[in-house]
C-alpha positions in Angstrom: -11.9 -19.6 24.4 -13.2 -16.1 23.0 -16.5 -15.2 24.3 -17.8 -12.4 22.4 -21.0 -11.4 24.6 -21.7 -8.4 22.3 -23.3 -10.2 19.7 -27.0 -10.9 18.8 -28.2 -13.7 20.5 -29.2 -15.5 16.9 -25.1 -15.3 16.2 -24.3 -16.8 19.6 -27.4 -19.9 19.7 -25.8 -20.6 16.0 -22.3 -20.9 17.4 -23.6 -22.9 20.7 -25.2 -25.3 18.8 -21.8 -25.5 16.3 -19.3 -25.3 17.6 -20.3 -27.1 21.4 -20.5 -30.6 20.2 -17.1 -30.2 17.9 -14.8 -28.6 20.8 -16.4 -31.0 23.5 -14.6 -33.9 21.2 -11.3 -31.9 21.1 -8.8 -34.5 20.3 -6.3 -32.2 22.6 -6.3 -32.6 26.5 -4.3 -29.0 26.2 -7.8 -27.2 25.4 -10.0 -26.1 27.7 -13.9 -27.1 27.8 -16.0 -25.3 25.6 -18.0 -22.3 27.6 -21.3 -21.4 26.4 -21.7 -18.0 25.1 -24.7 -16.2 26.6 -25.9 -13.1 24.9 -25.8 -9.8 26.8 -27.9 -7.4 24.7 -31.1 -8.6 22.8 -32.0 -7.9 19.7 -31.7 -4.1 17.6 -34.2 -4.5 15.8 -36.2 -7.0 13.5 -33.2 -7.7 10.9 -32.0 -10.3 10.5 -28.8 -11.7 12.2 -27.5 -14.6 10.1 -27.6 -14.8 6.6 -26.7 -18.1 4.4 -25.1 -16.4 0.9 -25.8 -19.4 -1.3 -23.6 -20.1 -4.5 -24.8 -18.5 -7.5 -23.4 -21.0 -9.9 -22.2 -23.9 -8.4 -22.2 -26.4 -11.1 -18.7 -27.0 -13.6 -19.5 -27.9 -17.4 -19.1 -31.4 -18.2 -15.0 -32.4 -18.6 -16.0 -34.5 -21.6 -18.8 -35.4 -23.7 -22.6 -37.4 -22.3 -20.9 -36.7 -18.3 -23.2 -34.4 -16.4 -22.4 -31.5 -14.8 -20.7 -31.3 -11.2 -20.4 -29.4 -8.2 -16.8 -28.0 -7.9 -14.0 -25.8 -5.8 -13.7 -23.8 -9.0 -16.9 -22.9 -9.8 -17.3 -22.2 -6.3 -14.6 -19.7 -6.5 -15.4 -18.7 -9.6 -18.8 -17.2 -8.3 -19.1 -16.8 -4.9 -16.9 -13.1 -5.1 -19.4 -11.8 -7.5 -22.6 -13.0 -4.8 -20.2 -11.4 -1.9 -19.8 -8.1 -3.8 -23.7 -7.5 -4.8 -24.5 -8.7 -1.5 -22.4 -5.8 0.1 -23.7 -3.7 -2.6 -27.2 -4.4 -1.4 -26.5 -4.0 2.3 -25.1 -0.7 2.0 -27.1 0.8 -0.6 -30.9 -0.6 -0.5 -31.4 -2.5 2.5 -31.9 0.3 5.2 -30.2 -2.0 7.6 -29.2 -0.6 10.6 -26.5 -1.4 13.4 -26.0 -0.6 17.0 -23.1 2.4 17.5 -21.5 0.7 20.5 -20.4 5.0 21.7 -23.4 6.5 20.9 -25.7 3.8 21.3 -27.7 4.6 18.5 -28.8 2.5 15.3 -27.1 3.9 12.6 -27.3 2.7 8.9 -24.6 0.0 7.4 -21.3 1.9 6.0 -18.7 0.5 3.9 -16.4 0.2 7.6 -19.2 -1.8 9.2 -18.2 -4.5 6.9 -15.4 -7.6 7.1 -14.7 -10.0 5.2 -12.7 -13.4 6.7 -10.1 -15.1 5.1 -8.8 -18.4 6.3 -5.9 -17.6 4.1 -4.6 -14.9 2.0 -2.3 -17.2 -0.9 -2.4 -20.4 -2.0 1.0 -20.8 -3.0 1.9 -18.2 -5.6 -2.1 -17.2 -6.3 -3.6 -14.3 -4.2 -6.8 -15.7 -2.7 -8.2 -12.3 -2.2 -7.8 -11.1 -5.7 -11.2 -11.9 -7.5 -12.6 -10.7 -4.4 -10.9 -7.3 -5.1 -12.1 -7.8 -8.7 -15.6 -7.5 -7.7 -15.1 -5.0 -5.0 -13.5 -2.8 -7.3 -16.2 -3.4 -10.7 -19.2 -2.2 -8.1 -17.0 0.8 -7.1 -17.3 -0.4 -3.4 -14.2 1.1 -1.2 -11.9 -1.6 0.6 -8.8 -2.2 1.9 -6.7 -5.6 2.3 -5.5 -5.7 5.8 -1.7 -7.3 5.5 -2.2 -8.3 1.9 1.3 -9.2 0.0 0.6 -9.3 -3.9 1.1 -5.6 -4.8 3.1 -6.7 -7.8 0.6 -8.9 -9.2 -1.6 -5.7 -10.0 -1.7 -4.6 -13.7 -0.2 -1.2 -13.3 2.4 -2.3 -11.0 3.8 -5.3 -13.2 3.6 -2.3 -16.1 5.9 -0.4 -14.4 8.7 -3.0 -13.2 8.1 -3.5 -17.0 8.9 0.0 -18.1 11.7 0.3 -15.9 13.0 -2.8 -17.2 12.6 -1.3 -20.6 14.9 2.0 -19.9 17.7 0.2 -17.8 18.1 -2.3 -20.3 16.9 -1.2 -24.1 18.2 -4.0 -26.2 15.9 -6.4 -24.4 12.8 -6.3 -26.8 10.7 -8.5 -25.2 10.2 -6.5 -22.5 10.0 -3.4 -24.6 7.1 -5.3 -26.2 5.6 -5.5 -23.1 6.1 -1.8 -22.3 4.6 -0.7 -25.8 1.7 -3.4 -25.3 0.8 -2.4 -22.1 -1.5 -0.2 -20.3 0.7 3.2 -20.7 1.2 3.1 -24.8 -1.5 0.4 -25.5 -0.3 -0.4 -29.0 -2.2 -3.3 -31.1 0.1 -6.7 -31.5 -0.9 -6.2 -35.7 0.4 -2.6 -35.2 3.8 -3.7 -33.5 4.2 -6.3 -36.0 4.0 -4.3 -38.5 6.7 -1.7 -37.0 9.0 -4.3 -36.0 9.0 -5.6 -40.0 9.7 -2.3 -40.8 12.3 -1.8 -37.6 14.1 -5.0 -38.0 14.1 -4.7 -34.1 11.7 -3.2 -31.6 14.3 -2.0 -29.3 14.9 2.0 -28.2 17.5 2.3 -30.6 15.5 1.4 -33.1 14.0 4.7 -33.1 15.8 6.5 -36.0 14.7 3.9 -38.4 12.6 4.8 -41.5 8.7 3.9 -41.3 5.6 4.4 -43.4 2.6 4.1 -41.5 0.8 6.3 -38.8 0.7 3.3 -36.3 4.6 2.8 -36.7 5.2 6.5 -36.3 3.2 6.5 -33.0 5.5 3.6 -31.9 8.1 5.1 -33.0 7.9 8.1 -30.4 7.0 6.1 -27.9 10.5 4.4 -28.2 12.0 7.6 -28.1 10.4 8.4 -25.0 12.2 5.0 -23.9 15.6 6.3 -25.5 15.9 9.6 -24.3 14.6 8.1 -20.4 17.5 5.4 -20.9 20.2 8.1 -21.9 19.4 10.2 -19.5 18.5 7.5 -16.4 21.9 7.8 -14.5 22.0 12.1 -14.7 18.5 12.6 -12.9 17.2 11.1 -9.9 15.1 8.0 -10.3 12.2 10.0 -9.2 12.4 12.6 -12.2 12.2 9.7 -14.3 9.2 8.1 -13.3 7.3 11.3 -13.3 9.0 12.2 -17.0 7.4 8.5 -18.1 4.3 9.6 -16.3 4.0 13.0 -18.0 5.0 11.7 -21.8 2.3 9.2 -21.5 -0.5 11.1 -19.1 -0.3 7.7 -17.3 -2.3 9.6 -14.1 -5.5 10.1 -16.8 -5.3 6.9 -18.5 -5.2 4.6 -14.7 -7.6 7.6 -13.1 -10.1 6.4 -15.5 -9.9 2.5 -14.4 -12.5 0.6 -12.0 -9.7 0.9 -9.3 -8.6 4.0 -10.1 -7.8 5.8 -6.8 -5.6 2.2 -5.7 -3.7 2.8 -9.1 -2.6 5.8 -8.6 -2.1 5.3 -5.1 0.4 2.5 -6.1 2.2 4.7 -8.9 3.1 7.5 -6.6 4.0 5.0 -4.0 6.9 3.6 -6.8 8.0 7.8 -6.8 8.3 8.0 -3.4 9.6 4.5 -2.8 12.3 6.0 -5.7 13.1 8.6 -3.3 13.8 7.1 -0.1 15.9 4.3 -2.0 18.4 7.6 -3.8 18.2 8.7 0.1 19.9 5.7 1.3 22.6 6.0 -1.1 21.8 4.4 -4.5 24.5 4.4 -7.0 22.5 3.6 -10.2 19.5 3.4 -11.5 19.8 -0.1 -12.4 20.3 -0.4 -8.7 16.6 0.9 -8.3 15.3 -1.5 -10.7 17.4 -4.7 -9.5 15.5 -3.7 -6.0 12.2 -3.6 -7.8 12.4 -6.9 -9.6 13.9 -8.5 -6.5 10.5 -7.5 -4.3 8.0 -8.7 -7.6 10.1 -12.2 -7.2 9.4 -11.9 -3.3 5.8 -11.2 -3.9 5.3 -10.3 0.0 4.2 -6.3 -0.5 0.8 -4.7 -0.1 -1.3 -2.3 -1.5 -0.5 1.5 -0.9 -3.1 2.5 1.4 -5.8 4.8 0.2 -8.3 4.4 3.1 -6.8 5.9 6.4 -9.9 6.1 8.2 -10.9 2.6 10.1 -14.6 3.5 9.1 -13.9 3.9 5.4 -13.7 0.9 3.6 -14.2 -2.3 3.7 -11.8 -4.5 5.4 -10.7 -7.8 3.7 -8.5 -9.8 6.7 -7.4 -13.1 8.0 -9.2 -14.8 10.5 -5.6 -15.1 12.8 -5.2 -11.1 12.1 -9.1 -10.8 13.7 -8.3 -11.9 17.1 -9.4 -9.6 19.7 -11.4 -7.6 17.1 -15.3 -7.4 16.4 -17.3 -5.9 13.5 -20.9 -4.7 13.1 -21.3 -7.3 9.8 -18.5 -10.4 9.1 -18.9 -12.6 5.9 -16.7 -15.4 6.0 -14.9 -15.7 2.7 -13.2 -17.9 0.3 -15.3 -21.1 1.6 -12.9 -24.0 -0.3 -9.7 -23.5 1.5 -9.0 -27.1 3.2 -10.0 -27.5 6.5 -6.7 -29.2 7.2 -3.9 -30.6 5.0 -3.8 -33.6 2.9 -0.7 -34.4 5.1 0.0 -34.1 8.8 1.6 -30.6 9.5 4.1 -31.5 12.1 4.6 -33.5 15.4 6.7 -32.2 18.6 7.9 -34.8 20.8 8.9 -33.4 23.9 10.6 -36.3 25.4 12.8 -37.2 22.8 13.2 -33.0 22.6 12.8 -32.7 18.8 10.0 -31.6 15.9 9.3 -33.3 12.9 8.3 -31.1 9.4 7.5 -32.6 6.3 10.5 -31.4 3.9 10.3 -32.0 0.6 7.2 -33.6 -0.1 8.6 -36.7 2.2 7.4 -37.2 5.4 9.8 -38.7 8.6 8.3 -42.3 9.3 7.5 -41.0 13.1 5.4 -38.0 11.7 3.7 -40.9 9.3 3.1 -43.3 12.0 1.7 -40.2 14.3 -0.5 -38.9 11.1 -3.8 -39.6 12.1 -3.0 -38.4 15.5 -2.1 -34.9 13.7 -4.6 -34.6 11.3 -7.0 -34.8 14.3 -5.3 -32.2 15.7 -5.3 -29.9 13.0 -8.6 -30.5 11.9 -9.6 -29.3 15.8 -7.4 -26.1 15.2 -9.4 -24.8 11.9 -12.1 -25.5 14.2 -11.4 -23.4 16.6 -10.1 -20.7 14.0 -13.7 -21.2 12.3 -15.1 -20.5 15.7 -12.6 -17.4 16.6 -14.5 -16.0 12.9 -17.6 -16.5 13.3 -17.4 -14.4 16.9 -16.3 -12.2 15.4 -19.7 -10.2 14.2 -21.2 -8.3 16.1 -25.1 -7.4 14.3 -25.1 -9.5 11.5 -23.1 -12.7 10.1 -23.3 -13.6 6.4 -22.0 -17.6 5.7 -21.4 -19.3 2.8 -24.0 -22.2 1.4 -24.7 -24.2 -1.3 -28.6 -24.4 -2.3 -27.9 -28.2 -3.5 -26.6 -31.1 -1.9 -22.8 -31.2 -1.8 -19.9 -33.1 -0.8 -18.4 -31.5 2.5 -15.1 -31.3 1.3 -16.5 -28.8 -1.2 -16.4 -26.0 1.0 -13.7 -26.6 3.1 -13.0 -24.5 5.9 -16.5 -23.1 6.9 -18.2 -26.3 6.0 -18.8 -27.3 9.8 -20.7 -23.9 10.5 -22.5 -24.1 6.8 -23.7 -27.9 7.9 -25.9 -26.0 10.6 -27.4 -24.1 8.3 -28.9 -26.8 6.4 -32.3 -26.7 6.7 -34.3 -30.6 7.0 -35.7 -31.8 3.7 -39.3 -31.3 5.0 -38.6 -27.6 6.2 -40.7 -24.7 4.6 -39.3 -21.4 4.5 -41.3 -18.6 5.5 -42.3 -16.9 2.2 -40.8 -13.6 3.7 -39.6 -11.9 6.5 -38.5 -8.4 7.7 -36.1 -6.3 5.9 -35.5 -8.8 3.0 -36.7 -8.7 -0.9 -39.2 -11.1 -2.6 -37.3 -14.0 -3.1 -37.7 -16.5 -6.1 -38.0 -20.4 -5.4 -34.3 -21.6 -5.9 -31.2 -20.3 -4.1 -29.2 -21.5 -7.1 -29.3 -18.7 -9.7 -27.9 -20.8 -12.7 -28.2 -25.2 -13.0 -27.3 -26.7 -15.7 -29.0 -29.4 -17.8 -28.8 -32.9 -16.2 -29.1 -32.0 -12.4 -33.0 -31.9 -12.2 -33.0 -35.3 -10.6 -31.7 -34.3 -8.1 -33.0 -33.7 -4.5 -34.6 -30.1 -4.4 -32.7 -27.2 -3.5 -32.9 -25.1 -0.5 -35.8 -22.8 -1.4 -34.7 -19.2 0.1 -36.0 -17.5 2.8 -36.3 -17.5 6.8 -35.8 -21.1 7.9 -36.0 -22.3 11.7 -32.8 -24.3 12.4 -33.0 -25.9 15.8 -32.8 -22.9 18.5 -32.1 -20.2 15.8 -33.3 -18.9 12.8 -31.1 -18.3 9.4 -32.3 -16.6 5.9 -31.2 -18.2 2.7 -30.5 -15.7 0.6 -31.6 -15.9 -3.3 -29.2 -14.5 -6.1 -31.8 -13.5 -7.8 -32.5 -10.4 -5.6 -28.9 -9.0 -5.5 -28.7 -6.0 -7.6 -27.3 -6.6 -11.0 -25.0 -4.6 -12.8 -21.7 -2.9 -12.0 -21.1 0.7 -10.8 -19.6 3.1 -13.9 -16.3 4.0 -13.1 -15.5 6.2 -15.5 -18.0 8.8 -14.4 -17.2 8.2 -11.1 -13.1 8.0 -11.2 -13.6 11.3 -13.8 -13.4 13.7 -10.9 -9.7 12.5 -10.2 -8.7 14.3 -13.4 -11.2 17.1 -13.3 -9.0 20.4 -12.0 -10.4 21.9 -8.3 -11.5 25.2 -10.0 -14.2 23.6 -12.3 -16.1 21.7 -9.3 -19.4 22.7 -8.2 -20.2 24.7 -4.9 -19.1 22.7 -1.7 -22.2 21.7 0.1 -23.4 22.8 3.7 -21.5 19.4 5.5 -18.1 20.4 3.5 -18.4 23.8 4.2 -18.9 23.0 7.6 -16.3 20.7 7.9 -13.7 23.4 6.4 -15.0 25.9 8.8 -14.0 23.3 11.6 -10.6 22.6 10.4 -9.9 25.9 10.1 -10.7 26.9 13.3 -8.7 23.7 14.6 -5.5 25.1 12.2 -5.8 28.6 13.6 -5.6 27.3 17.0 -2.7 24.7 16.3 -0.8 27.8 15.0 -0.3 29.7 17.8 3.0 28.7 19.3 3.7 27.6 22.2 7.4 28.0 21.9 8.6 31.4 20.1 11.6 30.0 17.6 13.4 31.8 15.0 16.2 31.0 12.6 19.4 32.3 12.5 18.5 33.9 8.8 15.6 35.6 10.2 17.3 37.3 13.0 20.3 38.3 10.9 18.2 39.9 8.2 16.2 41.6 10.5 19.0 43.4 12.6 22.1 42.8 10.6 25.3 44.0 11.7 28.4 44.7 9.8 31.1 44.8 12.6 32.3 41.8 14.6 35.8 41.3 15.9 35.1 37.4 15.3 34.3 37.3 12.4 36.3 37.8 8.7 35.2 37.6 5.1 37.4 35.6 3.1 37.0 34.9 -1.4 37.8 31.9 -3.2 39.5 33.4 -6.1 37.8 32.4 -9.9 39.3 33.1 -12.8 36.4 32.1 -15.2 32.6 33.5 -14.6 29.7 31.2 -13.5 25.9 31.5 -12.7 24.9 32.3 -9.5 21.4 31.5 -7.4 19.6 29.5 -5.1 19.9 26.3 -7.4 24.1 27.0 -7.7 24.0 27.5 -4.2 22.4 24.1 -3.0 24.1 22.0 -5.5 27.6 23.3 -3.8 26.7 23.2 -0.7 25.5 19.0 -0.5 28.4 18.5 -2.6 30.7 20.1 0.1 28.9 18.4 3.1 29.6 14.9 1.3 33.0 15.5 -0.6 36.0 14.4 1.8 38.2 17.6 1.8 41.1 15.9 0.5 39.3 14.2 -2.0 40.9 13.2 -5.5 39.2 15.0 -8.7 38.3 11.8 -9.4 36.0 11.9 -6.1 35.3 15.0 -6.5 33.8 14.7 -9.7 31.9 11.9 -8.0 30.3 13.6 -5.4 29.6 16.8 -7.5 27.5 13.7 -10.2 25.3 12.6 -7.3 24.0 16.1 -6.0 23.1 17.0 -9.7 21.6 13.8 -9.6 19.5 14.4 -6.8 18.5 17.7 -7.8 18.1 17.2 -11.6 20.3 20.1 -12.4 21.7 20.8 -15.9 25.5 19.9 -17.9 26.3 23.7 -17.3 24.9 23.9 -13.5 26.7 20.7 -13.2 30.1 21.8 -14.3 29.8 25.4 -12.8 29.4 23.3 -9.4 32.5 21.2 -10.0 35.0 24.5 -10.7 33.3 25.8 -7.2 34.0 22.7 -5.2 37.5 21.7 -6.3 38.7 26.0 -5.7 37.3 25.7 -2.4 39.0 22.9 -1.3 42.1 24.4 -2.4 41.4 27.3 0.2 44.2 27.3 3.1 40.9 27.4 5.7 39.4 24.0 4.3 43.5 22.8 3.9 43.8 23.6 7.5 40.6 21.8 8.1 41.8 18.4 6.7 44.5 18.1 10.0 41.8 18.5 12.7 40.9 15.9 14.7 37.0 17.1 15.0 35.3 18.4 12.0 32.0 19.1 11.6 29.9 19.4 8.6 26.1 20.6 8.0 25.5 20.7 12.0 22.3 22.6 13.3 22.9 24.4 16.3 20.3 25.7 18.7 20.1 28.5 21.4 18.4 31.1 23.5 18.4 34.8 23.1 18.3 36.9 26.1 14.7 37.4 25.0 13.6 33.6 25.5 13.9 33.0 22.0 14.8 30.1 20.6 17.3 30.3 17.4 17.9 27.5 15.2 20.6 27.4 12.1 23.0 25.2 10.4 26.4 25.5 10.2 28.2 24.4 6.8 31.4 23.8 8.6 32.9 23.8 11.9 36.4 22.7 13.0 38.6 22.6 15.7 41.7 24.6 15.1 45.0 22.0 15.1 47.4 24.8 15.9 45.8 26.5 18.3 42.8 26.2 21.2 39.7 27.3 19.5 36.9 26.4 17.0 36.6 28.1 13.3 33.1 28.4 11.6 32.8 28.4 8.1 29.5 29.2 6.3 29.8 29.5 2.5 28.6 31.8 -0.1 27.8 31.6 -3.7 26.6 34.8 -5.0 28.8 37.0 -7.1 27.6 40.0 -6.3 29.8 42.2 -4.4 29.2 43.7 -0.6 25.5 42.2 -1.1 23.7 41.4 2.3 27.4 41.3 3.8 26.1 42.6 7.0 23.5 40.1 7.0 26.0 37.4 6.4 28.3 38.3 9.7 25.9 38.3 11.6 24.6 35.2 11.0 28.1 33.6 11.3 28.1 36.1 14.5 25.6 34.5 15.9 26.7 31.0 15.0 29.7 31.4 16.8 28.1 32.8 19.6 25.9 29.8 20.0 29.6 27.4 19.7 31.4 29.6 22.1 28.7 29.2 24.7 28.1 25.4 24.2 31.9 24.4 23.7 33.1 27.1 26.5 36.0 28.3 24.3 37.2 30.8 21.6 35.6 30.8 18.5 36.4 32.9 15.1 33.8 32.9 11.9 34.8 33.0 8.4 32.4 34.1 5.8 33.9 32.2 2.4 32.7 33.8 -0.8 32.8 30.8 -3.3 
């Protein structure tokens, strides 16, 4: 069993007095006995330690007409994230609550990443359990993080873009352009797309030429020209380049900046770039590739979140109770109370002499799992015990439990109902009409009951109550704080440019001044390195007997630069050098891809690479039986130096002993940096000669 010794004693007398009798009975002679905790530490402070969060609004209306009102799972989980999030709201921002910092040993006050809230479950089949908890998170502007969560394409602005990208790949499919034009990034009206799509005949991309009359259609209009041009052009520019062109068209950065969860928005849109990237890394050879990938993961539905909160401390932390295991927290709530205790049907049986396992399948159950079904449901039922008890150990200073103020059925609140029955006060029991650290409280720990129920027993009145050996406070939802934070003044500085911010305050400034002094001493090296570049255009030298300069010969002019000069170079380290023009064309298509170059850059690349591999050094290259392309070399100087480069091509010579180095060149100006240019290859041979212990010649290839 856990013993977690570092919590207040009130925690550890409320889980002796729960949890003892229910393992004691443990159906399974496998467990062991149950241990007492004993506290360690005593109390902080005069807080209190455990907190019943009632309910706000337990009560369904009637299904049908003259039937009174009842208590059910879905008005349960229909309220209880809004009492969680102005609970945490109130902790954090009025209570003055402190906790113990187990380094410093100081009571600090309640952060956001003191905070923890316990889920037996994160889905329930295809619904994410922890989604209205976001919801309410994220409408008080409180800071969280879903530790393992898997529903990242159930958020709005991620099912808007598979949308979108649905909408460019294919363009005839006018539902989904629908969707695109109705969604968050165009937000059209469904009267103004009716309207254009009488006047279009069909709201598809290539509808976009068509004749309209009205303002609204005009708008709509343009936007399915954005969706045009992005599908003409989706196959020429990297996948990347076409988000961001989508993104800047429809300022989709402002329009999510401004939402409730603004800063998890964005975080999730420029996660879809840079998953973009790394997908055209591996090799993608479409764009409908990209978004086949994409629609295959929403099916899946088994992504998180992008993460926006690195540090532990910042956020609050929204986990399963199996991921909490060997972990502790200043303040636990246990949430989403009406997840089952155990299944309707047994879960499975292992038979170890007959050496086999029985699973339901289907919905049908094996007649030996049947006949052992009371057997398992026992067993299970002890298992969400002890998961209930691995939660509630898991607080350290303060432990917040669901409650219901009137009398319920137990099955209404499922998995924590054994630790909520111990905080049921007696019917005779008086509250005290206040105690430390907690607002005046009102009579009723229900906030809203409906007409019909006021026969009923009493409710739980809030306030301290005396359970047995320890003492719990029922909260009242009257005295959360109402209201939800404004994000729109608060997510306005994501869009508000650095230069127009105020004066940093002392703690910024002083933190800057720290991290520069930690910069400043990171940069002095402790290795002295230099690249091959460097060195050469520092002490260039035009003579070599190693090394010869060699032209491609052109007979029509092209543009020169750095861009020319990276697009031929990836398409020479990927083009086989007796590739077809057919492959050649190919490769030459995917490096103008990656680097969004133009039709002329494009073709001006094309005539570069299929003259070069008509050069008798690259024809001589194709018979070797070790080449070597785009390989970064390293060696010392005779001053110590390290001296890094990368050679564009290396072979081994077929006719003869000996290595040749190749390093190409693009510009078109003549006798330009050409001592700079031997010596590099200079030194590149150098560094082969001395690694590979034999002769070694250099060509520099003007392309």
């Amino acid at each position: 069993l856990s013993t977690n010794f570092r919590s207040l004693p009130a925690i550890l007398a409320a889980v002796n007095s729960t949890f003892a009798p229910l393992m004691k009975s443990d159906v399974s002679p496998a467990q062991a006995d149950y241990v007492p905790l004993v506290a360690s530490r005593k109390p902080t402070g005069t807080q209190p330690s455990l907190v019943v969060l009632p309910v706000p609004v337990p009560y369904s209306p009637p299904a049908y007409a003259n039937s009174r009102p009842s208590l059910t799972k879905e008005a349960v989980v229909a309220s209880y994230p809004q009492a969680v999030a102005g609970y945490i709201d109130w902790l954090v921002h009025q209570s003055g609550w402190t906790v113990l910092d187990p380094a410093t040993k100081q009571l600090i006050p309640i952060k956001y990443g003191h905070i923890c809230l316990l889920f037996k479950r994160f889905s329930s089949g295809d619904r994410d359990i922890t989604r209205p908890y976001v919801r309410a998170l994220e409408a008080r502007c409180l800071p969280h993080v879903v530790v393992g969560g898997r529903f990242l394409f159930d958020r709005e602005e991620v099912e808007a873009l598979v949308n979108m990208l649905t909408a460019i790949e294919w363009a005839d499919d006018e539902l989904v352009t629908y969707a695109v034009l109705r969604g968050p990034f165009f937000g059209f009206l469904d009267d103004e797309l009716l309207v254009a799509r009488e006047q279009l005949g069909k709201l598809t991309s290539f509808r976009a030429k068509s004749e309209v009359n009205s303002e609204a259609s005009h708008r709509i209009q343009s936007g399915l020209r954005l969706l045009q041009e992005l599908h003409v052009r989706r196959n020429e520019r990297a996948v990347a380049d076409t988000l961001n062109a989508f993104f800047d068209a429809t300022r989709a950065h402002t329009t999510v900046a401004l939402w409730p969860a603004g800063e998890q928005a964005l975080a999730n849109m420029l996660r879809f770039v840079e998953w973009a990237r790394r997908f055209e890394a591996r090799g993608a050879t479409s764009f409908r590739a990209f978004v086949q990938h994409c629609l295959s993961d929403a099916e899946r539905s088994d992504v998180a979140d992008a993460t926006i909160i690195e540090d532990d401390e910042g956020g609050i932390r929204m986990m399963t109770a199996h991921k909490a295991k060997g972990l502790e927290f200043p303040v636990v709530v246990l949430a989403d109370p009406t997840a089952q205790i155990t299944p309707r049907a047994p879960s499975r049986w292992i038979d170890p002499a007959a050496r086999r396992a029985l699973f339901p399948l289907a919905g049908c159950l094996p007649h030996e799992l049947r006949e052992k079904s009371e057997h398992v449901l026992a067993a299970d039922h002890a298992e969400a015990v002890r998961l209930l008890y691995v939660a509630s150990t898991r607080a350290r200073e303060l432990l917040i439990v669901p409650g219901v103020g009137d009398p319920y059925e137990p099955e209404l609140l499922g998995w924590v109902e054994p630790l909520a029955r111990s905080f049921v006060p007696n019917a005779d029991s008086r509250p005290r009409p206040s105690c430390p650290g907690v607002p005046a409280f009102s009579s009723s720990t229900v906030f809203e009951r409906p007409r019909g129920v006021s026969s009923m027993a009493p409710p739980i009145a809030p306030g301290l109550h005396t359970l047995g050996t320890f003492r719990a406070v029922w909260w009242d939802a009257r005295a959360l704080p109402s209201g939800e934070g404004d994000p729109a003044v608060r997510q306005g500085a994501l869009v508000v440019d650095e230069g127009l911010s105020q004066e940093l305050d002392g703690a910024f400034q002083e933190w800057h001044r720290a991290r520069f002094d930690s910069v400043a001493a990171a940069s002095k090296p402790s290795v002295d390195s230099r690249i091959v570049t460097d060195l050469a255009t520092q002490s260039p030298s035009a003579a070599s007997t190693r090394v010869e300069i060699q032209r491609v010969p052109s007979a029509v002019a092209r543009p020169s630069g750095r861009r020319i000069g990276v697009l031929v170079h990836l398409a020479l380290s990927t083009v086989a050098l007796d590739a077809s023009p057919t492959d050649v064309a190919c490769a030459v298509r995917f490096a103008a891809r990656v680097f969004g170059a133009s039709d002329e850059e494009r073709m001006s690349c094309h005539s570069v690479v299929t003259n070069a591999l008509t050069h008798p050094l690259l024809t001589l290259a194709r018979h070797s039986r070790d080449v070597r392309r785009e390989t970064s070399v390293s060696f010392c100087d005779s001053n110590g130096c390290v001296v890094e480069g990368v050679i564009d091509l290396a072979f081994l010579d077929p006719s003869r002993d000996g290595w040749w180095v190749v390093d190409f060149k693009t510009t078109t100006a003549e006798n330009v940096h050409e001592a700079q240019y031997v010596t590099q290859v200079d030194l590149y041979c150098e560094a082969l000669a001395n690694a590979m212990k034999t002769n070694v010649r250099g060509v520099v290839l003007y392309l």
